[in-house]
C-alpha positions in Angstrom: -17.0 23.1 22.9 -13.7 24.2 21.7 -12.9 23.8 18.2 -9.7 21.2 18.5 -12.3 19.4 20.5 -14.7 18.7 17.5 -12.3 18.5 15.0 -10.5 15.1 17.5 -14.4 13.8 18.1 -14.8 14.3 14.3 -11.4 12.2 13.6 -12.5 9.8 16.1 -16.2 9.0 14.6 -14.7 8.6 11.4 -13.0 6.1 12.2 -9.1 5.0 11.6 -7.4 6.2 8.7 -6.1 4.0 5.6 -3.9 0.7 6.8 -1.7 -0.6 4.4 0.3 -4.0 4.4 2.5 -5.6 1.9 4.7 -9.0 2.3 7.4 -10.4 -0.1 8.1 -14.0 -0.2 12.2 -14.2 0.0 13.7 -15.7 -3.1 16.6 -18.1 -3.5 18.8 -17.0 -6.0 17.9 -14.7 -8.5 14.4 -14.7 -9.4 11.3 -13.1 -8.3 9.9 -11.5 -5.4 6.3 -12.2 -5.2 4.3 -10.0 -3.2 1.1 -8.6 -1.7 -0.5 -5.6 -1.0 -3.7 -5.4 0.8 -4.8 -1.9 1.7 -8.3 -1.2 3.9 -10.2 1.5 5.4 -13.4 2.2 7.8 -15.0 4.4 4.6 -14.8 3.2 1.3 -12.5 2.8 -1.3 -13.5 4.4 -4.2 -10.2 4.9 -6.2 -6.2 3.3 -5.3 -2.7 3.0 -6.9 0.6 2.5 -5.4 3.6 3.4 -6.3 7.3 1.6 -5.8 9.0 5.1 -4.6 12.5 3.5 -3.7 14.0 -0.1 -4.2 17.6 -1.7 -2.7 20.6 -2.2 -5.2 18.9 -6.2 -4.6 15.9 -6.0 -6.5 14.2 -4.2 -9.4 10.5 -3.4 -9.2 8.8 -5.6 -12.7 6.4 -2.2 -12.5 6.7 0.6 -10.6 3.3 1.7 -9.9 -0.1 -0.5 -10.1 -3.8 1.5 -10.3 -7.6 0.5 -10.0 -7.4 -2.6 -12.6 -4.5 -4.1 -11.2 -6.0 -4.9 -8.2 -6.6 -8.6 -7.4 -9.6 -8.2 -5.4 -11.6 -4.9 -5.2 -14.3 -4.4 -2.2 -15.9 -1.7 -0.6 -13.3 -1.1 1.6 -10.4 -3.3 1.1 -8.3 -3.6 -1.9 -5.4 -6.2 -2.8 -2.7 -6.4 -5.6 0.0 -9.1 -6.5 3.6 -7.5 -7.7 6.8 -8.2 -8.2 10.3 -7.5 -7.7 13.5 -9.0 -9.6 15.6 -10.4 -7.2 19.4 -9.2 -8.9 21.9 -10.1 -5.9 22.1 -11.6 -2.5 21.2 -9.5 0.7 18.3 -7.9 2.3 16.6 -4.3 2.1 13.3 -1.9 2.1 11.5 -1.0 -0.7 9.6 1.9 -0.2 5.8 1.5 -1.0 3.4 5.2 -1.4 -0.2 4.1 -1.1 -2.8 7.0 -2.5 -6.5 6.0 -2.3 -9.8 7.8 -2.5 -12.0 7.0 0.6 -15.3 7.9 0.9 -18.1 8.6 3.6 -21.6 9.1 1.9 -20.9 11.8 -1.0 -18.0 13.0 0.9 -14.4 12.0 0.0 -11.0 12.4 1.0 -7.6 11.7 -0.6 -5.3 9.6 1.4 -1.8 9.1 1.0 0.5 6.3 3.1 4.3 5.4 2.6 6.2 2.7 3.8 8.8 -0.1 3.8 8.5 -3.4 2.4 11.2 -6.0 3.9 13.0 -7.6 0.5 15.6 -10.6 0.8 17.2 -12.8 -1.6 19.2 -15.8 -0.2 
């Protein structure tokens, strides 16, 4: 077999990469954005954080990254965290979310890294 051909069967058996997901619960008014993070993966997690990278002129991040003992719930191979944002003026945007995580097969481990947006509105 030809090289790319393992290396694609190899990515295959391993299984799919890190998912991340995150919801914000819109906010009347000022106040705060509550929300969620859930992150999961077919190996496990040994080590997470996330990091707010970017957040629209509507809301503040309360922290801008969260690590291993923030997380709400801690499994094998789903993590969770609860965060906020401080809602600062009417309108709707994307926060931008980086995900890095430690995933592990047996002894072996990768690093993983996933960016993306999080929908923000204040009404």
């Amino acid at each position: 077999m030809h090289a790319l051909a393992l290396w694609l069967i190899a990515g295959f058996l391993r299984g799919e990469p890190l998912t991340a997901n995150a919801t914000c619960t819109p906010v009347v008014g000022k106040g705060r954005l509550r929300c969620t993070l859930e992150i999961t993966s077919v190996r496990e997690i040994r080590w997470a954080e996330f990091v707010v990278k970017d957040a629209p002129p509507i809301a503040d991040p309360l922290r801008g990254r969260m690590g291993p003992l923030d997380a709400a719930l801690r499994t094998g191979k789903a993590w969770k965290w609860e965060f906020a944002f401080a809602g600062v003026k009417k309108g709707e945007g994307n926060a931008l979310i980086e995900v890095r995580a430690v995933t592990c097969e047996g002894e072996h481990c990768e690093p993983e890294t996933k960016t993306f947006p999080v929908s923000l509105r204040v009404d």
